[in-house]
PAMARTI-439573 format. One record per residue (C-alpha): chain; x, y, z. Coordinates in steps of 0.02 Angstrom, whole numbers, plus 32768, in hexadecimal, padded with zeros to 4 digits. Layout:
<sites>
+--------+------+------+------+
! chaine !   xx !   yy !   zz !
+--------+------+------+------+
!      A !    X !    Y !    Z !
...
+--------+------+------+------+
</sites>
This chain:
<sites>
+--------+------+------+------+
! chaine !   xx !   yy !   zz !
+--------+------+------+------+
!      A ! 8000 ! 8000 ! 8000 !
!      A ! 803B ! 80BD ! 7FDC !
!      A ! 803A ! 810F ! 8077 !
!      A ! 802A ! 81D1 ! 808A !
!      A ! 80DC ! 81D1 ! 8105 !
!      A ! 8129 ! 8191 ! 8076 !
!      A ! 81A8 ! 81CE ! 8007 !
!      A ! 817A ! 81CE ! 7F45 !
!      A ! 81F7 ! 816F ! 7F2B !
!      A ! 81D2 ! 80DC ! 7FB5 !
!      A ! 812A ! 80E6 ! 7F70 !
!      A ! 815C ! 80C0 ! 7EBB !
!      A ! 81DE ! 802E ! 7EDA !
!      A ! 8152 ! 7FDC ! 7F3D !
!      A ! 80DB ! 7FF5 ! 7EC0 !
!      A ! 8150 ! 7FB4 ! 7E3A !
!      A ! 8185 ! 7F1D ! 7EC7 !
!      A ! 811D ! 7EA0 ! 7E68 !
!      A ! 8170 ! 7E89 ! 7DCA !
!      A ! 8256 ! 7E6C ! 7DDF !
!      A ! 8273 ! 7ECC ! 7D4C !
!      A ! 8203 ! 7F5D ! 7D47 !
!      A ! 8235 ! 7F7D ! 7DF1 !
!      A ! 82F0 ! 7F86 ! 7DC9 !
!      A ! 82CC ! 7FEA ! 7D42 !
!      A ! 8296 ! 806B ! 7DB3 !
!      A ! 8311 ! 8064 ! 7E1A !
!      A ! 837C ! 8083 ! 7D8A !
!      A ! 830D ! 8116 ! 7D4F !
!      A ! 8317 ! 8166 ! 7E01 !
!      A ! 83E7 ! 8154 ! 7E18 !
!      A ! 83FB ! 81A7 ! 7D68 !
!      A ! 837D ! 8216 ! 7D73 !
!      A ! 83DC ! 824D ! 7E28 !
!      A ! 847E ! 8253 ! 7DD9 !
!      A ! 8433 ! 82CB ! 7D52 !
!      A ! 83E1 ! 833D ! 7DD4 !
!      A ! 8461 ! 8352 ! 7E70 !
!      A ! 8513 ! 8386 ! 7E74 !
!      A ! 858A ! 830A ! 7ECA !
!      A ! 85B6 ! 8351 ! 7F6C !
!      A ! 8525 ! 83CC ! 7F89 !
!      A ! 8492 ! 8384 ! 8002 !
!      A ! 83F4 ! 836E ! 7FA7 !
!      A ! 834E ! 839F ! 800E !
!      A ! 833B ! 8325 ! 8081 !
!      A ! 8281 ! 831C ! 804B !
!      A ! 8279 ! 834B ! 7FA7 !
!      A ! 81D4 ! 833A ! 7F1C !
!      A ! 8219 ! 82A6 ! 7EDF !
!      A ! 829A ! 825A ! 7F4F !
!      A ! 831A ! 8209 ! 7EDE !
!      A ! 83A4 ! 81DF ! 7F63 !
!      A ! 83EB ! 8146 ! 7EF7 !
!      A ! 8426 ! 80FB ! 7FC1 !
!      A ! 837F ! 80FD ! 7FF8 !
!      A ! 832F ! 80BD ! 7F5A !
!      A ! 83A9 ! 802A ! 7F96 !
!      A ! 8375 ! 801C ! 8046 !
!      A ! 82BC ! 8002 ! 800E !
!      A ! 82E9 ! 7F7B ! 7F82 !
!      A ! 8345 ! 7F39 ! 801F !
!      A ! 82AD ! 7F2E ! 8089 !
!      A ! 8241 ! 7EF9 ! 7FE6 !
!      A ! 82DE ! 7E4D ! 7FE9 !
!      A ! 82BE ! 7E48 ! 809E !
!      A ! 8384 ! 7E63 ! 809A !
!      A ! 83C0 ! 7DBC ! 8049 !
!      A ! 845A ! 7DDE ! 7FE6 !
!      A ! 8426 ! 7D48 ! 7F9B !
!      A ! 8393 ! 7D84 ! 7F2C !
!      A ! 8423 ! 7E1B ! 7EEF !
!      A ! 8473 ! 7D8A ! 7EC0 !
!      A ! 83F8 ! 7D4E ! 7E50 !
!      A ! 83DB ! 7DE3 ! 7E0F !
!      A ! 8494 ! 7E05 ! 7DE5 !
!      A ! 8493 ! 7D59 ! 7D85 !
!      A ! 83EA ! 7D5E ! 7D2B !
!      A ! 83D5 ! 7DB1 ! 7C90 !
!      A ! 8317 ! 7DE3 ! 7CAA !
!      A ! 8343 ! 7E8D ! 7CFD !
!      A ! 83AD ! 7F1B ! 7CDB !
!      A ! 83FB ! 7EF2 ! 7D85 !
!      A ! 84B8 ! 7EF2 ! 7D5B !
!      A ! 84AF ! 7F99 ! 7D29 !
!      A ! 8453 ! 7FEA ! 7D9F !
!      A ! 84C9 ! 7F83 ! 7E27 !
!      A ! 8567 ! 7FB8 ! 7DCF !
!      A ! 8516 ! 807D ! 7DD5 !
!      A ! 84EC ! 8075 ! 7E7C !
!      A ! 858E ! 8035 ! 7EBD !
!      A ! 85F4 ! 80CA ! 7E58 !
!      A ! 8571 ! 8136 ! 7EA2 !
!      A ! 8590 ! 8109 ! 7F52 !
!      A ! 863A ! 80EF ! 7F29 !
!      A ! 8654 ! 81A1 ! 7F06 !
!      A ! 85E7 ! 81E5 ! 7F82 !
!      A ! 85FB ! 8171 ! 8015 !
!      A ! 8605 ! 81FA ! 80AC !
!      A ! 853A ! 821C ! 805E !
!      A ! 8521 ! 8150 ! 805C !
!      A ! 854D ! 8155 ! 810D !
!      A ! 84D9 ! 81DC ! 8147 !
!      A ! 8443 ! 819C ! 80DC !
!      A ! 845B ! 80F3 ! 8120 !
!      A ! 846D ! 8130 ! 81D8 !
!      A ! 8432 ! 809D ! 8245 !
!      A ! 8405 ! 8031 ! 81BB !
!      A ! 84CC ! 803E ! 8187 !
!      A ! 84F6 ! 7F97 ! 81C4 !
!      A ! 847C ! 7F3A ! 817D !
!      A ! 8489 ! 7F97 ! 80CC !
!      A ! 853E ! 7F6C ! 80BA !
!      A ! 8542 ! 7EBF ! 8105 !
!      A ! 84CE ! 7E96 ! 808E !
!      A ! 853F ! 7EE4 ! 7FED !
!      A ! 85DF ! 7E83 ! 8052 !
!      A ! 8578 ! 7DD4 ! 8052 !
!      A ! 856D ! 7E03 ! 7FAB !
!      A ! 8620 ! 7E17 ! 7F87 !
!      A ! 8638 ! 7D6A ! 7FF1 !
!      A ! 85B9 ! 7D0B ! 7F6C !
!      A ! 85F5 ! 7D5A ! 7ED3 !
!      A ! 86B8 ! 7D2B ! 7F11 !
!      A ! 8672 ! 7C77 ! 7F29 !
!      A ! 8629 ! 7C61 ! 7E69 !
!      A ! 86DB ! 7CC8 ! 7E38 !
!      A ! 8746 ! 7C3E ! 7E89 !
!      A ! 86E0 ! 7BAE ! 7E32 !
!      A ! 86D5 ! 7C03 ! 7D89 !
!      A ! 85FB ! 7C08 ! 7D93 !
!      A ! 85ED ! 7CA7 ! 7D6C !
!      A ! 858E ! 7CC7 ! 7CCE !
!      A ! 85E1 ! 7D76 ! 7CA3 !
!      A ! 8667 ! 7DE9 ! 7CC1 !
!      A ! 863D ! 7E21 ! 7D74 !
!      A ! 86CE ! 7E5F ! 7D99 !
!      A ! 86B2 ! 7F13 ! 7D90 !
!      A ! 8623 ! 7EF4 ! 7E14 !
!      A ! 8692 ! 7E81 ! 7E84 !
!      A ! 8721 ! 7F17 ! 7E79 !
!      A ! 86A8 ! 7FA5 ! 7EA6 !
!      A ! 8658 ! 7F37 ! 7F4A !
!      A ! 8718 ! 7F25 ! 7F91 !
!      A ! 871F ! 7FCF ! 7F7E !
!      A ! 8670 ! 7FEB ! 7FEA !
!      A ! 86CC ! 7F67 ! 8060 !
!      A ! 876B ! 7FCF ! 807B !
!      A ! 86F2 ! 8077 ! 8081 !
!      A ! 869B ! 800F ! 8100 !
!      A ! 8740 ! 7FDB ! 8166 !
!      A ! 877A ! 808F ! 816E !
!      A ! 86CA ! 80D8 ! 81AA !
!      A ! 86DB ! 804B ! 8237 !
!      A ! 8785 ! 8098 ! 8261 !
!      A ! 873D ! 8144 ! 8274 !
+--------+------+------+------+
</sites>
């Protein structure tokens, strides 16, 4: 249900919940369309009209997986949804604005990036036994770069 406390953008991925693909499509639509509207390093509203914030479009799909790494997974290896790329955006995104990744996540932090490290730990375990179907390395490289990010925030 689309609840008035909602953001547009919670309300949209859980309308578009039902169906894998159409739902990573928007994802997709709302990270691009957030890169094309806000300059890295300057805070977007925290409630804007339409709130694009690509980290907590990933939060709700998150919640929507009931946080099993496992169906990211799955995504990552099927070719029904646009998945890869909107993975491979998001990580560069958060990549390059982690200190923003950190703050959106605030107490949902952990959970966010232990679920993008058991990730890394299931994509390293089809790497060592050849069974991945594609190139993923580009995706594997970018999550030990969220893992170092995350080692150094620990550190703080």
């Amino acid at each position: 249900p689309v609840l008035p406390d909602q953001s547009l953008q919670e309300s949209l991925l859980h309308i578009l919940q039902e169906q894998d693909d159409v739902l990573v499509e928007g994802l997709l639509c709302l990270l691009d369309t957030h890169v094309a509207l806000y300059t890295p390093g300057v805070r977007e509203p925290e409630m804007a009209l339409l709130d694009t914030n690509p980290t907590r479009g990933f939060i709700i799909l998150n919640n929507i997986v009931s946080r099993d790494s496992s169906v990211l997974l799955d995504f990552l290896v099927s070719n029904e949804t646009c998945f890869l790329l909107y993975f491979l955006r998001f990580l560069k995104f958060i990549s390059k604005n982690w200190v923003d990744f950190v703050e959106t996540c605030d107490a949902q932090y952990d959970g966010t990036v232990g679920v993008l490290l058991d990730l890394k730990t299931s994509i390293s375990r089809l790497l060592n036994k050849s069974l991945f179907p594609y190139n993923i390395k580009p995706v594997f490289r970018l999550l030990e770069k969220v893992e170092s990010l995350n080692r150094s925030t620990k550190n703080m």
